[in-house]
C-alpha positions as CSV (number, residue, x, y, z in Angstrom):
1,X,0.0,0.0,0.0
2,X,1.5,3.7,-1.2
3,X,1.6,6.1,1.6
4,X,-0.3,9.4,1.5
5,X,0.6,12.4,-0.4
6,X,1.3,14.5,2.8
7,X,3.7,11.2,4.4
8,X,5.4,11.3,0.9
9,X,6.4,14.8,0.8
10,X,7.8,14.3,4.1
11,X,9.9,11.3,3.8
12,X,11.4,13.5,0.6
13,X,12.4,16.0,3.2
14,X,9.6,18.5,2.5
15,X,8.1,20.2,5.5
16,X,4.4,20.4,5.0
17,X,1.7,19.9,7.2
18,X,-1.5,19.9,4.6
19,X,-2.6,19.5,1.5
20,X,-1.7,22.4,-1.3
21,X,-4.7,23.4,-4.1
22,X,-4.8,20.7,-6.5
23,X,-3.3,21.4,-10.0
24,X,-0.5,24.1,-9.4
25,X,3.2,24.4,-8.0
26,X,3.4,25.2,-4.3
27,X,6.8,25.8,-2.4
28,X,8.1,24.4,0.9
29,X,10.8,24.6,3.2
30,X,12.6,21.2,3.5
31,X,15.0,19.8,6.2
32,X,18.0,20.5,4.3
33,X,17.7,24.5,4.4
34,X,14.6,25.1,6.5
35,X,14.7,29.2,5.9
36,X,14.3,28.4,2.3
37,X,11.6,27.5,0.0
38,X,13.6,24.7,-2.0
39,X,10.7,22.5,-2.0
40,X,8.4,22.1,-4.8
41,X,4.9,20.3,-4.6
42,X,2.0,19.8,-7.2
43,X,-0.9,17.7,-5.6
44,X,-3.3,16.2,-8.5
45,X,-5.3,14.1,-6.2
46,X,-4.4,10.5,-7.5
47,X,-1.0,11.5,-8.0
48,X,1.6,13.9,-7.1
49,X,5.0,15.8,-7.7
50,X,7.7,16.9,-5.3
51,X,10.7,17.9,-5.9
52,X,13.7,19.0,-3.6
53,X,15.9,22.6,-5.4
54,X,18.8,21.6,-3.0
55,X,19.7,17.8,-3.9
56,X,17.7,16.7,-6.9
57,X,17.5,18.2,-10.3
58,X,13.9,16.2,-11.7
59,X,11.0,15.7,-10.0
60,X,9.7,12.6,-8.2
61,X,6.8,11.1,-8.8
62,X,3.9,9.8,-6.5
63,X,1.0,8.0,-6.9
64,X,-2.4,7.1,-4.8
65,X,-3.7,3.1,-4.2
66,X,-7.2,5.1,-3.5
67,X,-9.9,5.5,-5.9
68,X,-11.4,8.8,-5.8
69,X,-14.5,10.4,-7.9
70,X,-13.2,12.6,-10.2
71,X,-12.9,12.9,-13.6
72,X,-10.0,10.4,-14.1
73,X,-10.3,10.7,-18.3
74,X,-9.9,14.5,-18.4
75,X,-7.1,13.8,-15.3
76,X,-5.4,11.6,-17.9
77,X,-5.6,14.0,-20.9
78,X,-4.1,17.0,-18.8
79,X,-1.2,14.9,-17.6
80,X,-0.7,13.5,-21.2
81,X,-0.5,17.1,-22.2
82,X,2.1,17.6,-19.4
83,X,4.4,15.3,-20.5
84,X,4.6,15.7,-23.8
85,X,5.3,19.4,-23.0
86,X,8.2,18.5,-20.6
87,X,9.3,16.3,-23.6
88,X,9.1,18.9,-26.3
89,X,10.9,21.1,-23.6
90,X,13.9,18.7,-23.5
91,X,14.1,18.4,-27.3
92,X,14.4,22.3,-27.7
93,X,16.8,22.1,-24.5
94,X,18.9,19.6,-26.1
95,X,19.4,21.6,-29.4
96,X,19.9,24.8,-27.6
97,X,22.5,22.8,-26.0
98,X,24.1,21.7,-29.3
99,X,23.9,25.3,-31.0
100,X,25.5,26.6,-27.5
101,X,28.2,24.2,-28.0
102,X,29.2,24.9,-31.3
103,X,29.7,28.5,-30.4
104,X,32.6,27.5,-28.3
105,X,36.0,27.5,-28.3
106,X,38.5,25.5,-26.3
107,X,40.5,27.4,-23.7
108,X,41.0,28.1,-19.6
109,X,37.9,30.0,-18.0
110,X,37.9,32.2,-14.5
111,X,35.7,30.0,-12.6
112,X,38.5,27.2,-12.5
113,X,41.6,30.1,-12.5
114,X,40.1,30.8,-9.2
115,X,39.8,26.8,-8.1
116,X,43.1,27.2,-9.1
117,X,43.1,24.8,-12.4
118,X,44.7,27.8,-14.6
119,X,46.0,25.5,-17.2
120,X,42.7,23.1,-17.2
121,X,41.3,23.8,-20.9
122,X,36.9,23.5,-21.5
123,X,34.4,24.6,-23.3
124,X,33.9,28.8,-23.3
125,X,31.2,30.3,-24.6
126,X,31.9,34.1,-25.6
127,X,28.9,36.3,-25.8
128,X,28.2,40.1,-25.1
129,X,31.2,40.6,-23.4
130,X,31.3,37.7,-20.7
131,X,32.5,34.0,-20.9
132,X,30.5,31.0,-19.8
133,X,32.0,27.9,-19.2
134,X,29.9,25.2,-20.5
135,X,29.9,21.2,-19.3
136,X,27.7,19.3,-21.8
137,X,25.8,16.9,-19.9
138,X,24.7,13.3,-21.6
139,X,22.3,10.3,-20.7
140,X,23.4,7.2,-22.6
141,X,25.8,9.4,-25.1
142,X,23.2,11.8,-25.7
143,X,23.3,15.9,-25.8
144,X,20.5,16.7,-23.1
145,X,21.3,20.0,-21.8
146,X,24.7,22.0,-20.7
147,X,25.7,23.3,-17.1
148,X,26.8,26.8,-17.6
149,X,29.2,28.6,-15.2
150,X,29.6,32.3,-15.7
151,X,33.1,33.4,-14.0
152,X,32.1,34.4,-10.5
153,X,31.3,30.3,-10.5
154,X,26.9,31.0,-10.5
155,X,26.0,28.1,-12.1
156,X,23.0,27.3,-14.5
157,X,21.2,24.8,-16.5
158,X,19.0,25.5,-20.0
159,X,15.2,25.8,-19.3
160,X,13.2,22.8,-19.9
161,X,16.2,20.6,-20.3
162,X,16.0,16.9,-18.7
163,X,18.8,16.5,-16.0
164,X,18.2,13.4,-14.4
165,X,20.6,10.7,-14.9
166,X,22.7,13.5,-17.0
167,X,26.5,13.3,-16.0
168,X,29.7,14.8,-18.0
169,X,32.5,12.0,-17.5
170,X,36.4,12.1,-17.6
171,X,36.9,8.4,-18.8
172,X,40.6,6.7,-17.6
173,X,38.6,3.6,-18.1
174,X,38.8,2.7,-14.3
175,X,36.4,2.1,-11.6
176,X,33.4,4.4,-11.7
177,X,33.7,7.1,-9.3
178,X,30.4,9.9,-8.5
179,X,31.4,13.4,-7.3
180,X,28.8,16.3,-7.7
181,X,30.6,19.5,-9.4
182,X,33.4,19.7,-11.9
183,X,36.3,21.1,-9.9
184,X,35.2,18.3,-7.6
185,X,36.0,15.8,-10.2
186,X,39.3,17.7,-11.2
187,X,40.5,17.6,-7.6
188,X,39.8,13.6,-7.8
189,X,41.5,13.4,-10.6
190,X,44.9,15.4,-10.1
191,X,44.6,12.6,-7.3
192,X,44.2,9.9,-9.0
193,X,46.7,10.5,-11.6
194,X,49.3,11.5,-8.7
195,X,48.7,7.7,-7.4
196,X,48.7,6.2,-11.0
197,X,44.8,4.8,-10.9
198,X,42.8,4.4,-13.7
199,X,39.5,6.3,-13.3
200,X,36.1,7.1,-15.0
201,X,34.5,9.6,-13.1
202,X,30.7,11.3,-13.2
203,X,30.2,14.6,-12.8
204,X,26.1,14.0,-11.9
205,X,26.1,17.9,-10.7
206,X,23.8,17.1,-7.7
207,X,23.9,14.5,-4.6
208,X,19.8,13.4,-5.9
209,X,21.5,12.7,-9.1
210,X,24.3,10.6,-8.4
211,X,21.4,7.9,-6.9
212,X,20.2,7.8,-10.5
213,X,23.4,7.8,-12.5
214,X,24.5,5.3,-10.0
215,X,21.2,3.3,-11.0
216,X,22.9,2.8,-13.9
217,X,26.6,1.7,-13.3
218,X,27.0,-2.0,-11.8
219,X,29.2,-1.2,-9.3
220,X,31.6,2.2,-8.0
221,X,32.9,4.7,-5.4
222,X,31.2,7.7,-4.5
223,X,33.3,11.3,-3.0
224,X,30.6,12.9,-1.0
225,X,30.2,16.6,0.1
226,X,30.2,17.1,3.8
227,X,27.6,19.2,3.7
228,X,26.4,20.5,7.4
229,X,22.9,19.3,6.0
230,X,24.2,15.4,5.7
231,X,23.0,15.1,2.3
232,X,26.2,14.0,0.6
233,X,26.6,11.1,3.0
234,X,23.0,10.7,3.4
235,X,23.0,9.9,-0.7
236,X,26.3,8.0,-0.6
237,X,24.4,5.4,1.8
238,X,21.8,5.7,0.2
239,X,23.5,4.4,-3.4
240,X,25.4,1.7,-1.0
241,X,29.0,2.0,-2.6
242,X,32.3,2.5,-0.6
243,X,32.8,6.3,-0.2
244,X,34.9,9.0,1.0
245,X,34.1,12.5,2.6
246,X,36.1,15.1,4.1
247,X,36.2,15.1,7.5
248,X,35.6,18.7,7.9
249,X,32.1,20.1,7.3
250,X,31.3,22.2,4.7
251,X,33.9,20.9,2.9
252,X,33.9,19.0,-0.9
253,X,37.0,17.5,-2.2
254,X,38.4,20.2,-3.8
255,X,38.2,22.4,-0.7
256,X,39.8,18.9,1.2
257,X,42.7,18.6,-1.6
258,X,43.8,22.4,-0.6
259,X,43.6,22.1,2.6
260,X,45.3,18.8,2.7
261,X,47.9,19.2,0.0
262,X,47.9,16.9,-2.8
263,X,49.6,13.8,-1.6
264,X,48.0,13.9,2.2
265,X,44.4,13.5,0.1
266,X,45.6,11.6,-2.6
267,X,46.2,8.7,0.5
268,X,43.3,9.4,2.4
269,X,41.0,9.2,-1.0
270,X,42.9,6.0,-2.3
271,X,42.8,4.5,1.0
272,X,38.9,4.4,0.6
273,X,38.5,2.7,-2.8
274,X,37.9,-0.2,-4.2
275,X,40.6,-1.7,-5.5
């Protein structure tokens, strides 16, 4: 038997206490940043969306056991309608994406001067003045959608594009390895290639999506953020794979690697893989 909408939304870390208006968008604070209104809700009465801003990129899905009287064939139409919406969304999204690409050139971008990667080369896209970094971001070896990273590091995704399960991947054809953000994955692997191991590591650009890119992969290591919220390690159980995490809060690999120096984290990273 499903639980109810209200019991759903709170086991996704929503903080409601009743039912929003059925049919539209209502946001919530969640247990991750109570001060903030990072969760989304849309009650349909048979079924339902939530979605958290913080950790996950798509929106879940729930669904009643109950019957209710309503007009389930006109219920059925609008969601139809919904989805192939979304769907015509993530098309446009995905060829924005391409056209967005092919306006780049290859070269070193602000955002990872300041991480201090100055000789790291990526895409950069240069338009009215300003240059955007842009990570292309595939499901199955397909264009979905682009992260773009203007150079104080504010970071954005296309409208309407699909995100989950998207990940951008630097493959050393090793073990699978999940991180969240891109200088995250460059801090891994300067360490990697410091200890000589092979890697291929996702960048799934949110804790929520490195549960469903890991969905995919047989097996792997995850480097968690130690976020003061507990999300990374929350999702790093949560996926069930070794995994490693700073020990100091607030703290993602890259901020451990300089902090650390680069052959301190290089052992305490290696030390928690697979081998």
């Amino acid at each position: 038997m499903s639980m109810d909408f209200l019991t759903y939304c709170r086991a996704q870390g929503i903080l409601i206490d009743h039912l929003p208006p059925v049919g539209v968008w209502r946001r919530y604070p969640t247990e991750s940043h109570p001060h903030k209104r990072n969760g989304a809700v849309k009650y349909m009465i048979d079924h339902g969306f939530t979605q958290d801003w913080a950790t996950n990129l798509e929106v879940e899905v729930w669904k009643s056991d109950k019957p209710n009287n309503f007009d389930r064939s006109k219920l059925m139409r609008d969601v139809k309608a919904a989805e192939d919406k979304k769907r015509a969304q993530q098309r446009e999204a995905a060829g924005k994406a391409a056209w967005i690409l092919k306006q780049c050139q290859y070269g070193a971008h602000e955002y990872l001067k300041a991480k201090g990667y100055e000789d790291e080369q990526v895409n950069v896209w240069a338009k009215d003045g300003l240059k955007t970094m842009v990570i292309p971001m595939r499901v199955d070896g397909h264009l979905v959608g682009v992260q773009l990273i203007d150079e104080q590091g504010i970071k954005k995704f296309l409208f309407g594009q699909r995100t989950s399960g998207a990940s951008f991947v630097f493959d050393n054809r090793g073990v699978n390895i999940l991180c969240e953000g891109y200088a995250t994955a460059l801090a891994i692997r300067k360490a990697l290639k410091n200890m000589k191991r092979r890697y291929t590591l996702h960048v799934c650009f949110s804790a929520g999506n490195m549960v469903k890119v890991a969905a995919s992969l047989s097996s792997g290591f995850v480097v968690a953020d130690n976020d003061a919220s507990g999300t990374g390690e929350r999702v790093a159980k949560e996926i069930g794979w070794p995994y490693w995490m700073s020990d100091t809060q607030g703290e993602d690999a890259d901020d451990a690697l300089k902090r650390m120096g680069l052959f301190k984290f290089s052992q305490s990273l290696v030390r928690s893989m697979p081998l």
